[in-house]
N, C-alpha and C positions, 0 to 999 in steps of 0.2 A: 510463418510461425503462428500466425494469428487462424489462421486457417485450422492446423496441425490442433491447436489449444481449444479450440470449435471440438472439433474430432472428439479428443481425451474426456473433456469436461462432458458431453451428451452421451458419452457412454460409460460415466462414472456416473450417471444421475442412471440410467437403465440398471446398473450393476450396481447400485446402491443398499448396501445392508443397512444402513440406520431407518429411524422409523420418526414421526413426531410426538415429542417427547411435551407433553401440556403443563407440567408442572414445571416451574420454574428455576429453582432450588436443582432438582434433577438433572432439567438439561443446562444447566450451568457447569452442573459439575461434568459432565459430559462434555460439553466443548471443553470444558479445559483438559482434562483428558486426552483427546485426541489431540488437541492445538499442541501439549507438550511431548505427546509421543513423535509427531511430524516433526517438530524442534530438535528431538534425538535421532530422528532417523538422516535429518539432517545433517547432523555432527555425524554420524557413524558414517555416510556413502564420503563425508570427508576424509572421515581416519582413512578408509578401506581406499579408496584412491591415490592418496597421500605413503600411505605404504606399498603400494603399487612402486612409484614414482621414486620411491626410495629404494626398491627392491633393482629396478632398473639403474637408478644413477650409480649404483656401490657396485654394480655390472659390471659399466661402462669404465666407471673410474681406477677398478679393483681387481679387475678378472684378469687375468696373464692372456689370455685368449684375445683381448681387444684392445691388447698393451699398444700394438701398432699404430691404432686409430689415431688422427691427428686429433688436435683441440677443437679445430673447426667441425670436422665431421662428430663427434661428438656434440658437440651445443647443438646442430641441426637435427639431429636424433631425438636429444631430449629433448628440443622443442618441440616436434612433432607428434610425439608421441603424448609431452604434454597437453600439447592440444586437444586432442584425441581422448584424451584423460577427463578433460577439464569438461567440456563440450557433454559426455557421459554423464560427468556426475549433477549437471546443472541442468541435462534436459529428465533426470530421474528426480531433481527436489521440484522442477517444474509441471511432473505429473503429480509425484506426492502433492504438491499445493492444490491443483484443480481436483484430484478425487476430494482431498481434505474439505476442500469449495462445496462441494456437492453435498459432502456429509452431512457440512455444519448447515445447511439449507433445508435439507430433508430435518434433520431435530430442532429447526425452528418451526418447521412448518409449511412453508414458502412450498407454495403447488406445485406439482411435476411437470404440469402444462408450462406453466409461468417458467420454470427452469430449462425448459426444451425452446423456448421460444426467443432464436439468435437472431432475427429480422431486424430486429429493431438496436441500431448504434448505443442507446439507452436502457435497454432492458436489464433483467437481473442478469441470466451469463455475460453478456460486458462487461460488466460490475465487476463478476468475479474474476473473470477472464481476465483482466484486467491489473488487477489484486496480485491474482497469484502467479504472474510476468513481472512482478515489481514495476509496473504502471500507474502513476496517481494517479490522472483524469483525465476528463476531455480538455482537446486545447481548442475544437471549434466555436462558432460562434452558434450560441441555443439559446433561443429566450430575447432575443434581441442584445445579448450579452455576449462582447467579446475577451476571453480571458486575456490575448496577446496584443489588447489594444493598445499598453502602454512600454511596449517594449523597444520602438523605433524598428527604423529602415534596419542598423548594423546588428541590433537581436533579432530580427527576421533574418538577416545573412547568414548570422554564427548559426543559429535554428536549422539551415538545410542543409548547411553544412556538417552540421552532428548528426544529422539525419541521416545522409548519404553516408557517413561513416559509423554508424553504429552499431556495427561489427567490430570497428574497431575499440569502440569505447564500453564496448560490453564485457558484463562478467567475466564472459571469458576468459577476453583479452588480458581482464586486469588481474586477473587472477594469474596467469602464463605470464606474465609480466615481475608480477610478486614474486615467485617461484625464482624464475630464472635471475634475479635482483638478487637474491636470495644466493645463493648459490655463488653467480659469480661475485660477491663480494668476500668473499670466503678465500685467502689467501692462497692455502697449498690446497692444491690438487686434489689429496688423499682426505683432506677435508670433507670436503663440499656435498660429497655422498650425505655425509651426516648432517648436514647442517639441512640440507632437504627433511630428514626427521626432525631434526630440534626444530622447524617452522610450522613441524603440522597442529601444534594446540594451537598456533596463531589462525589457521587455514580453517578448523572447527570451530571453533567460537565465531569465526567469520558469517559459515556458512550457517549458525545456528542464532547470530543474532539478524542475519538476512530474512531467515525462516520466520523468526518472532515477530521484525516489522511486516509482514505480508501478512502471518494471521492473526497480529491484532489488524490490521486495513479489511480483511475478510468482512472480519465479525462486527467492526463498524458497517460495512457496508449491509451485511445480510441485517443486522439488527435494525441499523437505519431504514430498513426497509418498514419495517413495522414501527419503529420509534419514533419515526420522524412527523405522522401523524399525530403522535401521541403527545410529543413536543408542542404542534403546533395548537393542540385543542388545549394542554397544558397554560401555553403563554399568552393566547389569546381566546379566552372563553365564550366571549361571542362572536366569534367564528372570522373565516375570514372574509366573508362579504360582508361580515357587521364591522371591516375596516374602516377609518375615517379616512380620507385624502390624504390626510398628514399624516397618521400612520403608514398606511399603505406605499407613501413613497420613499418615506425616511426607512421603511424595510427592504424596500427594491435598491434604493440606492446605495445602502448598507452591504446589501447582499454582491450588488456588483463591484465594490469597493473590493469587498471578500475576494472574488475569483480571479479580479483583476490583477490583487495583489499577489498573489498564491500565483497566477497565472495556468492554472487551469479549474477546472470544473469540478467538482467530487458529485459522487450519485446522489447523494444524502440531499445537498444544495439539488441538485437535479429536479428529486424526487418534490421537495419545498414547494421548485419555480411551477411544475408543473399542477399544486393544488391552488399556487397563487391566484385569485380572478386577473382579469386585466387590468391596467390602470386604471383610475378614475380620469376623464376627460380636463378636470379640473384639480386644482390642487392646492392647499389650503398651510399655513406652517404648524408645524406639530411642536404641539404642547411641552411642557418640560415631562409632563410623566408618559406622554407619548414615546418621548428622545430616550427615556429610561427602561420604558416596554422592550423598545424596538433593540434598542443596545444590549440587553440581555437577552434577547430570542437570539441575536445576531451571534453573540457572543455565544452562545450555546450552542448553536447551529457550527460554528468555526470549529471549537473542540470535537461536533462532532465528525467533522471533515478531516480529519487528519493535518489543520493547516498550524503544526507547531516552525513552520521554518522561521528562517528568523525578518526573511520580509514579513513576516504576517504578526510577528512579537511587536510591532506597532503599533498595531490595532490593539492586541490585548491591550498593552500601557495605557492606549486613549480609552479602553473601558473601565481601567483600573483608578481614573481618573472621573470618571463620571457617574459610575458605581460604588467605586472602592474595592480598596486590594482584597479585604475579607469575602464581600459579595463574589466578587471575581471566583476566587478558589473555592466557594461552595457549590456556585453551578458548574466549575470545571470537575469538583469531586463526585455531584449530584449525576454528572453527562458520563464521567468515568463508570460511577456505577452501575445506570443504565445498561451502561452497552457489555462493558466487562463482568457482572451480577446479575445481571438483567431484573435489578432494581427500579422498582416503579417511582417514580416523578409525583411526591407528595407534597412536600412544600409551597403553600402560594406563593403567586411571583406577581400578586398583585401590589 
């Protein structure tokens, strides 16, 4: 799959009509554009499936021609077929996302080199490739940072075990699953046909709020690409070698608390660890306005990672506690703008 997604993405950046778009304001409104057209084209390869799938079951269930067919030979029909169906429309919103990937990189800017360039586990196609699979992050160890260190022996077990089965726990699956749930719960026979139609607004909005969390995770990612610098010069003005030891550790350990929790990696944090210096050989206790620097870079950095799960709605609470709730929601609305506006980061956070 990952291969196949290699493929589509490097020759959606080759076949790339968009241009870099320098004004702000413009290419704003531009990704949202396109983010919302892919979001409809989404719902639409649903509808167009979904009546497919309806055209076949009122067939099957309705036609004097296939009156014969037993019960069973029927469900294995539709199942098949919905397979076939389903498989179709998720590997077409799976290119729409990667061309969409390439677009919104070309009107930020992000160099063609830099987007041809898959070598690297880390790089921006990861990133995206990544994104627009409905992938968070990395789950290896980078940085000296393990994301899966605190999950024990039996969540390394369930872990390979989902893994070897993730065909079966994929969209796919749960979609064919939906469908046929659907269907046979539906008492008469002469039903069911129709009740495959009355589930397809549930089937659309599915597939369009699927498509919205991918291309808001895009555009944090491509944005993060440039922001994240912009962050860091932002929250810490003199630089990050002009870290103190207490600073500097209360960030890293902040930061791995982040991944650890979340349990994998986001690029964003990636892109951070990689401007980070090394440690200091020594280490010093940080300040209370150090504990307040670092808490709000942290916390900034979080919103910008995509980590709203609700292991990670702990950390918010402990920022909200040592910031406050107001502070809190200005740099989560400051980090929104950013990435969703591509609004610049004006307020000191001295």
């Amino acid at each position: 799959m990952q291969g196949w997604a290699i493929a589509r993405f490097i020759g959606a950046v080759h076949g790339n009509p968009e241009v870099h778009i320098p004004e702000r304001k413009e290419a704003d409104d531009r990704l949202d554009l396109i983010g919302n057209l892919v979001i409809l084209r989404a719902g639409l390869i649903g509808l167009i499936m979904g009546l497919l799938l309806f055209g076949l079951a009122f067939f099957l269930y309705e036609h004097p021609s296939v009156e014969h067919y037993s019960p069973l030979r029927v469900f294995f029909i539709l199942t098949l077929l919905s397979s076939i169906a389903t498989g179709i429309e998720l590997m077409f919103i799976y290119r729409d996302a990667l061309r969409t990937a390439a677009r919104m990189a070309s009107i930020l800017g992000i160099p063609q080199e830099e987007l041809e360039d898959v070598g690297l586990e880390h790089s921006i196609p990861h990133w995206l490739i990544h994104a627009a699979l409905g992938a968070p992050g990395f789950k290896a160890t980078m940085f000296g940072i393990d994301p899966l260190a605190h999950i024990g022996k039996v969540g390394h077990v369930i872990r390979k075990v989902l893994a070897k089965l993730r065909v079966v726990v994929s969209a796919t699956m749960f979609k064919i699953i939906l469908r046929r749930l659907w269907a046979r719960l539906i008492g008469r026979v002469a039903v069911r046909a129709f009740s495959m139609l009355a589930s397809l607004p549930v089937f659309i909005v599915l597939n369009m709020i699927g498509m919205r969390s991918m291309i808001r995770d895009m555009r944090s990612r491509l944005v993060g690409h440039e922001l994240t610098p912009k962050l860091v010069a932002h929250a810490f003005p003199e630089g990050l070698d002009g870290l103190t030891p207490g600073l500097h550790q209360k960030v890293f350990e902040g930061l791995n608390e982040q991944i650890q929790t979340a349990r994998f990696m986001h690029p964003n944090q990636i892109r951070f660890l990689q401007m980070l210096p090394p440690r200091p050989e020594f280490s010093e206790q940080a300040t209370e306005t150090e504990i307040r620097r670092s808490n709000r870079f942290l916390l900034a950095l979080l919103f910008m990672s995509g980590h709203q799960t609700p292991r990670c709605r702990k950390l918010i609470a402990r920022a909200e506690m040592d910031l406050g709730e107001d502070e809190v929601d200005r740099v989560h609305q400051e980090i929104d703008d950013a990435i969703h506006d591509l609004t610049p980061l004006t307020r000191s956070w001295a």
